[in-house]
Backbone bond lengths (Angstrom), bond angles and torsions (degrees), N, CA, C in turn:
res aa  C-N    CA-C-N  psi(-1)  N-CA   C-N-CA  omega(-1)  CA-C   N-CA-C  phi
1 X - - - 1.463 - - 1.535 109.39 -
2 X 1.455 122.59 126.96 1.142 134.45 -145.32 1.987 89.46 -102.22
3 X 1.458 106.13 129.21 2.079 89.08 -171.96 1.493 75.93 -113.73
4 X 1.109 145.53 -70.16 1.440 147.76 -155.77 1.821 115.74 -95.97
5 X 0.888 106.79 135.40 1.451 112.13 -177.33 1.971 95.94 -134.78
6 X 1.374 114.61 135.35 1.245 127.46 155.50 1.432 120.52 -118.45
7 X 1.197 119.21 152.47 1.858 109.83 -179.91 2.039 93.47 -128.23
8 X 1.650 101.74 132.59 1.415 97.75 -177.87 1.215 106.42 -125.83
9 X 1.518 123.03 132.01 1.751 118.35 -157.62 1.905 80.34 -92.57
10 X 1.247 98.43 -162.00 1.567 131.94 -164.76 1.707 99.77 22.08
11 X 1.362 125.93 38.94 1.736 122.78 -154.27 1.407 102.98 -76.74
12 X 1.249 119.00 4.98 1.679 119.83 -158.87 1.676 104.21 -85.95
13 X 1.693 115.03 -7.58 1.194 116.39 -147.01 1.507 112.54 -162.69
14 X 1.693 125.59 150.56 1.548 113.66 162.94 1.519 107.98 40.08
15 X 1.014 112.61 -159.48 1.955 129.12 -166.04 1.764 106.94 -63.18
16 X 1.293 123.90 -11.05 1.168 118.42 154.60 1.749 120.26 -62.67
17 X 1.503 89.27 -55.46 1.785 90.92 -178.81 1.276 132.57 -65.96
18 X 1.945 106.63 -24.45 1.565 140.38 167.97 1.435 83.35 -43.36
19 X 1.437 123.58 -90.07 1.263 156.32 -158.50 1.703 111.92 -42.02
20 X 1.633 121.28 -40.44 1.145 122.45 173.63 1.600 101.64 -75.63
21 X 1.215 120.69 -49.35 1.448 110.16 -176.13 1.832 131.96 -75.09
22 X 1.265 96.48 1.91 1.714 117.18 170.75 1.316 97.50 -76.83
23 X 1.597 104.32 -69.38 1.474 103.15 -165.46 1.380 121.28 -66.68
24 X 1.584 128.45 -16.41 1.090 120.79 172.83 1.560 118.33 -94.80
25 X 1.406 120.60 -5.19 1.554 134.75 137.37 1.728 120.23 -48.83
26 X 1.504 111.22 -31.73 1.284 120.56 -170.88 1.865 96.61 -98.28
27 X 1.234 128.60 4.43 1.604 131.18 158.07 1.412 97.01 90.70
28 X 1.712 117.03 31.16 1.537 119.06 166.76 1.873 95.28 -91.09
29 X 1.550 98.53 142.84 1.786 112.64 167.57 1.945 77.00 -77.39
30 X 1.473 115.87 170.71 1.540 133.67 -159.58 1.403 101.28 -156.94
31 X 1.051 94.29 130.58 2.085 101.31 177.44 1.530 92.37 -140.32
32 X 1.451 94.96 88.83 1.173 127.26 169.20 1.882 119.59 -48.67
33 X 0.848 135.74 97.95 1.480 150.21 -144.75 1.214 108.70 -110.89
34 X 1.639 134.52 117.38 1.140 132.24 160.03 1.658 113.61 171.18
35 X 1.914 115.75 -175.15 1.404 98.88 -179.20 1.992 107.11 -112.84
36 X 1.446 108.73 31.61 1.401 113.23 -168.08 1.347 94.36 -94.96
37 X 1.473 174.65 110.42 1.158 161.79 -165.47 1.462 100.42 -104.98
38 X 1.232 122.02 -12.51 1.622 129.35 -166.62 1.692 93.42 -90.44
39 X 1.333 121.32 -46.67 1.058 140.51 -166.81 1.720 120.43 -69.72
40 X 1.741 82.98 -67.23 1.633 91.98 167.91 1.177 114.28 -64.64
41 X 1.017 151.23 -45.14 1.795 141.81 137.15 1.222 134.96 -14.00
42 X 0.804 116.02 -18.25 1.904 130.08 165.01 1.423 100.64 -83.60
43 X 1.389 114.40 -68.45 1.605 130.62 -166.74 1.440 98.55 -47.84
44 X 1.651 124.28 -59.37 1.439 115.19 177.48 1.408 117.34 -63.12
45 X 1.799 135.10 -2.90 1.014 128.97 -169.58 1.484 103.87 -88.90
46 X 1.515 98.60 -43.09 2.233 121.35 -170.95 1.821 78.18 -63.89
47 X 1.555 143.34 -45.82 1.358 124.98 -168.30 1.197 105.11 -84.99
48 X 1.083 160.59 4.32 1.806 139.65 -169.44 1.945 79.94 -131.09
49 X 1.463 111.92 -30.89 1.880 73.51 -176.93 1.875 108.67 -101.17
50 X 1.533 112.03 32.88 1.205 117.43 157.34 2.097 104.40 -112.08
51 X 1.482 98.67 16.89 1.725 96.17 156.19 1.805 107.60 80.71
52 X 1.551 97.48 33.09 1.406 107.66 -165.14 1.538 107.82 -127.66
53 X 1.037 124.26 151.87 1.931 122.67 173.67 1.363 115.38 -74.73
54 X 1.619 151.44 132.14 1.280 131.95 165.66 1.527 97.04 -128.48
55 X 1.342 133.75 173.28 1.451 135.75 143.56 1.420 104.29 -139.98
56 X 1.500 103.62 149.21 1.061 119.93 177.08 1.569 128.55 -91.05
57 X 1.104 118.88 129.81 1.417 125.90 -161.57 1.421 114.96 -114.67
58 X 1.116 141.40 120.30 1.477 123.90 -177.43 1.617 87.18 -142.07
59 X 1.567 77.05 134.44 1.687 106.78 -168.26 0.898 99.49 -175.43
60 X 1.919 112.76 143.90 1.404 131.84 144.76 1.603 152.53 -60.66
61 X 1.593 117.82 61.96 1.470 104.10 -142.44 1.279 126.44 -69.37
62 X 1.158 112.13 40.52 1.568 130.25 157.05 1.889 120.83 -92.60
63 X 1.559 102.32 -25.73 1.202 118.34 177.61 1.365 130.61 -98.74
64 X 1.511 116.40 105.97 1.161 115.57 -146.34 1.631 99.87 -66.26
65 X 1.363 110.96 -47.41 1.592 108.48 -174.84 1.445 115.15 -42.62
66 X 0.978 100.67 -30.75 1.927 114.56 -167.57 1.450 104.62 -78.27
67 X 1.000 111.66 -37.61 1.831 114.69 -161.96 1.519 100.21 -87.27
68 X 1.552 111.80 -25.87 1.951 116.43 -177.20 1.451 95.28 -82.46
69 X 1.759 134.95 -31.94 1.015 129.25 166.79 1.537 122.32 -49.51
70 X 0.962 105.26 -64.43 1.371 129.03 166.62 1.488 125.30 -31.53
71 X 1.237 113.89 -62.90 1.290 124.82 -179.64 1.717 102.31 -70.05
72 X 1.332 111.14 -44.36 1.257 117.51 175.18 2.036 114.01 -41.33
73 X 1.169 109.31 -54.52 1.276 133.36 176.89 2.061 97.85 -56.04
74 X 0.922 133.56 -59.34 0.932 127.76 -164.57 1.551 104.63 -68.95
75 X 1.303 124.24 -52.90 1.476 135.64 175.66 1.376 98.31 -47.55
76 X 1.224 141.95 -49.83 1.472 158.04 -154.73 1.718 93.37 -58.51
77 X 1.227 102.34 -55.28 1.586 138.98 -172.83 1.728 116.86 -50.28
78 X 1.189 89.95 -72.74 1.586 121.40 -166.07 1.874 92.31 -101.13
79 X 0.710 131.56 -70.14 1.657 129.80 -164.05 1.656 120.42 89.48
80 X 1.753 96.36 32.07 1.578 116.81 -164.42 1.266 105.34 -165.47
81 X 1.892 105.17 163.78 1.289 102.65 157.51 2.080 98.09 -164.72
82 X 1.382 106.42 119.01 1.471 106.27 -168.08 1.650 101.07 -87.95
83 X 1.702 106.24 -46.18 1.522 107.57 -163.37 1.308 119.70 -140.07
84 X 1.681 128.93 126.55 1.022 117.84 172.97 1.607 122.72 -135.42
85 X 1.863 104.67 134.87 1.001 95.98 -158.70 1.981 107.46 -106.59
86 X 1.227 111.47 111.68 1.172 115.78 164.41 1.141 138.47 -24.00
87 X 1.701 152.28 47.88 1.299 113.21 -136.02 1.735 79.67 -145.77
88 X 0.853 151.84 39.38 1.620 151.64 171.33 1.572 97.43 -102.33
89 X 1.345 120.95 121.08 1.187 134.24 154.71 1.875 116.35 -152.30
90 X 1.121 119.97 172.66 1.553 110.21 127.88 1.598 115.13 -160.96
91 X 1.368 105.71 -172.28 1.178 120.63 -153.95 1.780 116.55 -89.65
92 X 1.170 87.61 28.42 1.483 87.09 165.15 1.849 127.25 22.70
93 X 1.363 114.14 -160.40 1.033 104.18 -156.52 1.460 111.95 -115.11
94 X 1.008 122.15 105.66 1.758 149.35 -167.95 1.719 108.57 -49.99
95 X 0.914 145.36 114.56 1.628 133.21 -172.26 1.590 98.59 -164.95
96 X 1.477 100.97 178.59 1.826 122.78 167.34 0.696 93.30 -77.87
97 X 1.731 122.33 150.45 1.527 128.41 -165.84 1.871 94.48 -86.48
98 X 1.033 134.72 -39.64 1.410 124.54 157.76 1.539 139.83 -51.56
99 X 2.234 109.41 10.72 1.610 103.29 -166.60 1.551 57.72 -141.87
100 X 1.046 150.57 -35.85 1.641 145.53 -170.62 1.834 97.07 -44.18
101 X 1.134 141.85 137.73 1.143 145.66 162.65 1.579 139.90 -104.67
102 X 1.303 133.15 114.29 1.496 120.99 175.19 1.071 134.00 17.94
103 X 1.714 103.15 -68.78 1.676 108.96 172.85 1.207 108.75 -66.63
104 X 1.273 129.12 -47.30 1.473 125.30 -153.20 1.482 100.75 -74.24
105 X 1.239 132.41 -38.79 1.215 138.71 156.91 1.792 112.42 -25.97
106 X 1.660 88.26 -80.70 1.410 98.34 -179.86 1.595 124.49 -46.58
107 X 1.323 113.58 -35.62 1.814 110.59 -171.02 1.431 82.43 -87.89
108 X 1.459 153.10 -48.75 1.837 118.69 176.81 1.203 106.95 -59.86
109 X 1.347 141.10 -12.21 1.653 106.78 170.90 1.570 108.74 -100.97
110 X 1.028 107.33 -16.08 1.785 111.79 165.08 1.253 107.63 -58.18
111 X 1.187 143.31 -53.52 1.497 141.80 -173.92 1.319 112.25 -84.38
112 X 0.919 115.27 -51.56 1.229 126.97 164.85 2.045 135.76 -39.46
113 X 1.352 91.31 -92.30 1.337 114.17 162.44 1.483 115.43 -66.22
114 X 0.659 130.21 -79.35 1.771 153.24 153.57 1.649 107.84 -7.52
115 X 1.000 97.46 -58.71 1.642 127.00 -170.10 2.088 111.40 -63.15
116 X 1.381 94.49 -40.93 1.524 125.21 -176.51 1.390 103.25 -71.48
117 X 1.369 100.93 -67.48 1.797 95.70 171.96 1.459 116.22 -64.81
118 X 1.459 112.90 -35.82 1.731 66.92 -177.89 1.523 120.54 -82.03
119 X 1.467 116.14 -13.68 1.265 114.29 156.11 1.016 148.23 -18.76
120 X 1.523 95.78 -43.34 1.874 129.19 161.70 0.985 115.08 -64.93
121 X 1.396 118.47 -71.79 1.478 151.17 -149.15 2.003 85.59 -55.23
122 X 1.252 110.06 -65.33 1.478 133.52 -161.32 1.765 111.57 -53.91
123 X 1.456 86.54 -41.16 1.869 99.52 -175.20 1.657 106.33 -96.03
124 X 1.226 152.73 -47.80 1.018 156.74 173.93 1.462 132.85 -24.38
125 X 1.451 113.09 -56.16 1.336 108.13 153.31 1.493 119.90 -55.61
126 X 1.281 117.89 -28.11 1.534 112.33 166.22 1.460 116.61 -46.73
127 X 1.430 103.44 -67.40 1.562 122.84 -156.84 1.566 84.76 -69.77
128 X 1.487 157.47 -8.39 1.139 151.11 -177.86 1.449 101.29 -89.37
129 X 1.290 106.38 -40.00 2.061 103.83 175.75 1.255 98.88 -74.08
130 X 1.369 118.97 -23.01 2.189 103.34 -172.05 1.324 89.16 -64.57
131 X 1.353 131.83 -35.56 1.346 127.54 174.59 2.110 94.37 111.67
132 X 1.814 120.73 38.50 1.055 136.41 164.40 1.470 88.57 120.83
133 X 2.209 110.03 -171.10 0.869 116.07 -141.45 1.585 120.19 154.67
134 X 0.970 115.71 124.90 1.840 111.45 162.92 1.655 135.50 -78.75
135 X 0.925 93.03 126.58 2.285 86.00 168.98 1.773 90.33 -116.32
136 X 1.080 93.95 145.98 1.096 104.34 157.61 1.662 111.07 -123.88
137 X 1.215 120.26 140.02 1.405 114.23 153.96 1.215 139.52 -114.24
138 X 1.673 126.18 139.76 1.487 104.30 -153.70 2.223 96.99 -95.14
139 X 1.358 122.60 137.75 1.007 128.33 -176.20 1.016 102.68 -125.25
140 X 1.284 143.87 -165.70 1.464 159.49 179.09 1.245 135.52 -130.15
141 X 1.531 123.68 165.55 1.664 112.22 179.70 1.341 104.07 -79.54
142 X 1.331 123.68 -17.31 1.943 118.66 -178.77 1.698 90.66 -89.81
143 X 1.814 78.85 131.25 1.749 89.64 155.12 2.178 87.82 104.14
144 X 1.681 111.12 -31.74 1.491 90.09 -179.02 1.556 106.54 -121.27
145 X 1.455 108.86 -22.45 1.268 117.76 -176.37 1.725 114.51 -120.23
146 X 1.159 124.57 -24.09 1.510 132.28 -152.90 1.889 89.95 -143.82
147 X 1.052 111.04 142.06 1.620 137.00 155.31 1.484 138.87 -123.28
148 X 1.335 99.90 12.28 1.339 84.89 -175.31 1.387 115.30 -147.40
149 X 1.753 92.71 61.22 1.621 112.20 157.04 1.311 104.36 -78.18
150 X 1.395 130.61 141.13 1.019 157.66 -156.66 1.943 90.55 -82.27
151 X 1.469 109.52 120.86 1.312 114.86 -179.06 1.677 142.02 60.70
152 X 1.878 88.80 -2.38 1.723 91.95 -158.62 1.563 97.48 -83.02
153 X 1.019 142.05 77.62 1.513 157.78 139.43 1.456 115.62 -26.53
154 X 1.000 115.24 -58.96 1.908 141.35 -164.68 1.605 88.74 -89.40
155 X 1.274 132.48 -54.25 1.528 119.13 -145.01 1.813 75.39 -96.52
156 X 1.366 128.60 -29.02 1.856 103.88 -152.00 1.786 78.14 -77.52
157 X 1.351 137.41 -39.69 1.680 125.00 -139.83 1.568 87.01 -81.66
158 X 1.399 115.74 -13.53 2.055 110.48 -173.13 1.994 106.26 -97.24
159 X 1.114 103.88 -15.69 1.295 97.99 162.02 1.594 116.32 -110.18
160 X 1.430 126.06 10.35 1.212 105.92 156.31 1.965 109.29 -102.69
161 X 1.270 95.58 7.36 1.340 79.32 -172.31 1.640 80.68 -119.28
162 X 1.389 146.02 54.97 1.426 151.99 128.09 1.239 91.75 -90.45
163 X 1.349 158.40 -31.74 1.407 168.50 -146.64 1.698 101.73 -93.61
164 X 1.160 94.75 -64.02 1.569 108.66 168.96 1.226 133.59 -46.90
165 X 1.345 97.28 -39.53 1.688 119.44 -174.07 1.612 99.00 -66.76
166 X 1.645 96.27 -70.79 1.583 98.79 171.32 1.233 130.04 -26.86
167 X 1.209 102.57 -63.27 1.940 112.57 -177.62 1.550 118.44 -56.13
168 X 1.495 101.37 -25.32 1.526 119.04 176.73 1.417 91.30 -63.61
169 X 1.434 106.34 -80.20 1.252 112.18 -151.06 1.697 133.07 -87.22
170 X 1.490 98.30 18.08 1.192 118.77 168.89 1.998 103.45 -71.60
171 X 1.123 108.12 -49.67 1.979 105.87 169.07 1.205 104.34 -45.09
172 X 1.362 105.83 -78.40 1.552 108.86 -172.83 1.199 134.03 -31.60
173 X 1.581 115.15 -52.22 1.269 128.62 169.41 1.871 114.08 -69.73
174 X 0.827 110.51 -18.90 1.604 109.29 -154.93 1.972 87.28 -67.51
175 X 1.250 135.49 -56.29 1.200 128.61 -162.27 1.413 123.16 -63.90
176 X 1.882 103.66 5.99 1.529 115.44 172.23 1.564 103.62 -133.48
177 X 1.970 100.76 57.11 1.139 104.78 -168.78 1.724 120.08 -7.06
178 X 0.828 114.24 87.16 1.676 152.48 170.91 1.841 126.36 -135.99
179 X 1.447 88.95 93.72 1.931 104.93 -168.15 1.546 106.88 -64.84
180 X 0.822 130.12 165.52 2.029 123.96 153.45 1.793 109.27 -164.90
181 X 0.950 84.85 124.42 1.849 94.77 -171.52 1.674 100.67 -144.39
182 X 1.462 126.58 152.77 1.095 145.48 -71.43 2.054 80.44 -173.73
183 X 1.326 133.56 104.59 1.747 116.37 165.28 1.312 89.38 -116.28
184 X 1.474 126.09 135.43 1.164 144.42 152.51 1.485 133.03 -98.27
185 X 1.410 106.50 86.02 1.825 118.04 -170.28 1.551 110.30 -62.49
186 X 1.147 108.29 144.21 1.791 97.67 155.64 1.208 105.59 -89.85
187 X 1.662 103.54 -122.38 1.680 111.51 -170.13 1.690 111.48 -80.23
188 X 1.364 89.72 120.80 2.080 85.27 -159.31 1.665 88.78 -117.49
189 X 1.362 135.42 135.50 1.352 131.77 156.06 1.651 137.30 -47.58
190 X 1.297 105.82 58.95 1.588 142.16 -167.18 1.460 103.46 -105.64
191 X 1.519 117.18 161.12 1.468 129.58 167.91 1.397 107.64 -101.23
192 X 1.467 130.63 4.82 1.056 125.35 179.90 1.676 115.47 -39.00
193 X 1.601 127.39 -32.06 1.029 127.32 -175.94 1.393 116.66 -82.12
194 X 1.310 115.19 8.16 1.050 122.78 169.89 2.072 104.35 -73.93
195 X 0.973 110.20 -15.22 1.434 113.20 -174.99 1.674 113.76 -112.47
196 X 1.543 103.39 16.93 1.246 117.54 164.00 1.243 135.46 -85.77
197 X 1.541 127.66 110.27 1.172 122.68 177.40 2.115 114.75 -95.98
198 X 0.851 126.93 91.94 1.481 128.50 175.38 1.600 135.97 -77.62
199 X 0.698 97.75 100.25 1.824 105.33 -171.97 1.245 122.17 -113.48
200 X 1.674 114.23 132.70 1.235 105.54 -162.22 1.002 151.44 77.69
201 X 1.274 139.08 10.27 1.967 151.50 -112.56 1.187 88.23 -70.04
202 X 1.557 110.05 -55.38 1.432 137.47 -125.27 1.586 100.07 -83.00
203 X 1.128 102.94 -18.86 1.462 106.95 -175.67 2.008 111.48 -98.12
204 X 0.799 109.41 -10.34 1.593 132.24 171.95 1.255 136.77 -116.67
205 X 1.088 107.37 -19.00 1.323 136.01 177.39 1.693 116.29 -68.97
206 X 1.761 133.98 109.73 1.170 127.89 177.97 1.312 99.61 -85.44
207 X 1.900 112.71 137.39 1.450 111.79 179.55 1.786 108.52 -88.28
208 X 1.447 113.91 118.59 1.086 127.89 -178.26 1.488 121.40 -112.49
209 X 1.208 137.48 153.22 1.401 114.57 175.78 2.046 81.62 -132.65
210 X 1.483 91.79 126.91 1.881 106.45 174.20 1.042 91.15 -99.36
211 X 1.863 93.66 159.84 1.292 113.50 150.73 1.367 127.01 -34.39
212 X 1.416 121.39 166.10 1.555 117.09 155.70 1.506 115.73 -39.66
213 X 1.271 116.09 107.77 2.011 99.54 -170.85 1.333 96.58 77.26
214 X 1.437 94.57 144.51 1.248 104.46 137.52 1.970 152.47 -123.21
215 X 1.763 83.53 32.84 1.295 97.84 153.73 1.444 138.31 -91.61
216 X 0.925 135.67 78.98 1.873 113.78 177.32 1.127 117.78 -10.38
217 X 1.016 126.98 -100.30 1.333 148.25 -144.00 1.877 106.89 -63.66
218 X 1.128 91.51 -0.53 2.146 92.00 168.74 1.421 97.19 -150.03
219 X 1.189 124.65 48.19 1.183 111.45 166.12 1.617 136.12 62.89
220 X 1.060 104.07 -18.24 1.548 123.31 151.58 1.748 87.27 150.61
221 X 1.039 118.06 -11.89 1.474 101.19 -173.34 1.509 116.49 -52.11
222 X 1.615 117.77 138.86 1.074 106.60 141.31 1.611 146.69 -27.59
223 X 1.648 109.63 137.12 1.837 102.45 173.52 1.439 113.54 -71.81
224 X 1.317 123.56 159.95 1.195 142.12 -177.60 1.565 101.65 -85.76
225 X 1.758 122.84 136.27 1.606 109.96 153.01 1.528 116.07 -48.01
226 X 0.741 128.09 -47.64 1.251 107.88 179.78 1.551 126.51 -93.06
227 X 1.129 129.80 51.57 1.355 153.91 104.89 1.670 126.69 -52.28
228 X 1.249 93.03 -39.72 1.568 89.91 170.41 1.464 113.10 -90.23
229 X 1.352 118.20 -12.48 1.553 115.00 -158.29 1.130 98.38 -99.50
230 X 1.754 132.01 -28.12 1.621 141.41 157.01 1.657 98.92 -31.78
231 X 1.743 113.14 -58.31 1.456 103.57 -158.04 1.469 102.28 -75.40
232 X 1.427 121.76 -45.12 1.741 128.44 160.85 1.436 114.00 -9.40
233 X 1.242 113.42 -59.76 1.570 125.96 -158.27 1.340 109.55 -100.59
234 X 1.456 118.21 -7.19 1.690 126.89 161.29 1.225 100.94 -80.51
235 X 1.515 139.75 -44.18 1.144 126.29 -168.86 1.150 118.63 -83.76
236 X 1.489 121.38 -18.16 1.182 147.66 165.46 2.112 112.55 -43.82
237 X 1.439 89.01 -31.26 1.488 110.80 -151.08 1.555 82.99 -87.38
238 X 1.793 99.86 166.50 1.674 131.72 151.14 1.570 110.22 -41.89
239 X 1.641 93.04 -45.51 1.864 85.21 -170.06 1.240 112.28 -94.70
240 X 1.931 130.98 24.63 1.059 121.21 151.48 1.624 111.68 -99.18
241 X 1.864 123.54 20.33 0.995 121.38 -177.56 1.424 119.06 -50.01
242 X 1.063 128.45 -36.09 1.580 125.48 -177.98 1.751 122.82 -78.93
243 X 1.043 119.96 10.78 1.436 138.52 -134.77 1.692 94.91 -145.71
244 X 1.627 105.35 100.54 1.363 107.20 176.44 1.954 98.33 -159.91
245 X 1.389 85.64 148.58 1.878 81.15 -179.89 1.518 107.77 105.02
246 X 1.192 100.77 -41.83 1.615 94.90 -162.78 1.706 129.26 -99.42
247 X 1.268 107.13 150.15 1.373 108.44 -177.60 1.406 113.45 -84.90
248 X 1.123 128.24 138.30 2.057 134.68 173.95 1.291 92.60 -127.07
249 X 1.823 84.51 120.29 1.886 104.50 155.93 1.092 106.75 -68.22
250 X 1.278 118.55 147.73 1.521 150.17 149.98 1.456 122.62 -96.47
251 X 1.180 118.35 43.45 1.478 105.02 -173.51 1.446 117.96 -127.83
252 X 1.129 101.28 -2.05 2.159 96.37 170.00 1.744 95.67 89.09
253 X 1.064 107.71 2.26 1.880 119.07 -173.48 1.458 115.60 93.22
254 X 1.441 108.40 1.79 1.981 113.06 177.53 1.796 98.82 -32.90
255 X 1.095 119.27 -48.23 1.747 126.11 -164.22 1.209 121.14 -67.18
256 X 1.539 101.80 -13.50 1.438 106.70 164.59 1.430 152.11 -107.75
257 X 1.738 83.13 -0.14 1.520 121.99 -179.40 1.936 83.80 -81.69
258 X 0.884 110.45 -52.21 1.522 109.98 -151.37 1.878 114.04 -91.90
C-alpha cells in the first residue's frame, strides 16, 4: 500500500535524478518525469532494485496535453499525490539582448516559465484531494541573487519569476495546507550546460578576476546534485512543515562573491 507518492520532472538527470532517488529512499512511490526515456529508465531501475516503487512518465512540460496525460497516469497508479518537485528546465540561449531573438526568448520561457506552471496547474488539484502537500521548485542564483551571467536575459527573468510564482502562491495554496518554496543552486555538477547556447560573451560579459573557484565553501569546487536534493527532500518532509514561501540558496556562498 502506496502512503506517499512524489512526481519529479527533468528526473532523467542532475538534481532531478538526485531528487527522485532521495525521495524514494525517504519511502515516497516516484513518477519519474521527463522526455529522456533512456534516462528515466535507469533512474526507475537504481529505484525498484533498491526495494522502492517508481513509474515512468514521459512528457513534455511545456505541453499541456502531455503533462494532464501524465499526471493522469500516475494518479491512475498510485490513487495520490503528496509532493511535487519542479525541476525540468534549461538554460537556453545566452546572448546581447539585441542578437538574443524572439524564438530563443520564447522557448526559455516556454520550458521554463511556461513549463513550471503547468507543472503546478496539472498536479495541484491532486495534492488538494491528498488533503495538502509540498512543490518545490528548483530556481537558481541568476535572476534572484547574482546578475552577471554573461547574456542570460531569458533564463535570469524565468527564474526570478519561478521565485515569484512561489511567493504568490504560497497564500493561495496555504488554506489547502499545500507548502511551495523555491531552491536556488549555483554552480552544481549537472549537464544542464549542455543546453547552452552562448553568444557573444565578450560583449556582456563583466571582467572580474575570482577567487580560486568560485565557491567558498569547497574550495572552488562545484556543488553536488545531491546537495540540492538533501534540501528537496527536507522540504518535502514533516519537518519542513512550517516553511512555505521561501527561496534557499544552494550555492556554498558563489551568490555572494558575485
Amino acid at each position: 500500500m502506496v502512503t506517499r507518492v512524489g512526481l519529479v520532472t527533468g528526473a532523467g538527470s542532475g538534481i532531478g535524478r538526485a531528487s527522485a532517488l532521495a525521495l524514494a529512499a525517504d519511502g515516497y512511490a516516484v513518477g519519474a518525469l521527463g522526455h529522456g526515456r533512456a534516462e528515466l529508465a535507469d533512474v526507475v531501475r537504481l529505484i525498484e532494485d533498491e526495494g522502492h516503487d517508481a513509474l515512468l512518465l514521459n512528457a513534455d512540460i511545456s505541453d499541456q496535453v502531455q503533462m494532464r496525460a501524465a499526471v493522469t497516469t500516475l494518479i491512475e497508479r498510485y490513487g495520490r499525490l503528496d509532493v511535487v518537485v519542479a525541476n525540468a528546465g534549461i538554460n537556453g540561449v545566452w546572448a546581447p539582448i539585441d542578437n538574443l531573438t524572439l524564438e530563443e526568448w520564447n522557448k526559455t520561457i516556454l520550458v521554463n516559465l511556461t513549463g513550471t506552471f503547468l507543472t503546478i496547474k496539472t498536479t495541484v488539484p491532486h495534492l488538494k484531494a491528498s488533503g495538502g502537500g509540498s512543490i518545490i521548485v528548483v530556481s537558481s542564483i541568476n535572476g534572484t541573487r547574482t546578475f552577471t551571467t554573461p547574456g542570460a536575459t531569458a533564463y535570469t527573468a524565468t527564474k526570478a519569476g519561478q521565485v515569484a510564482m512561489v511567493q504568490q502562491l504560497a497564500l493561495e495554496l496555504a488554506r489547502y495546507h499545500i507548502r511551495i518554496n523555491a531552491v536556488c543552486p549555483g554552480e552544481i555538477d549537472t549537464h544542464i550546460e549542455a543546453s547552452t547556447s552562448l553568444r557573444f560573451e565578450e560583449e556582456t560579459a563583466i571582467p572580474v578576476i575570482w577567487p580560486e573557484g568560485q565557491v567558498p565553501i569547497t574550495g572552488g569546487r562545484p556543488g553536488r546534485s545531491e546537495d540540492v536534493a538533501d534540501v528537496i527532500a527536507f522540504l518535502a518532509s514533516d519537518k519542513a512543515r512550517h516553511i512555505t514561501g521561501s527561496p534557499i540558496w544552494i550555492d556554498g556562498g558563489q551568490g555572494l562573491l558575485r
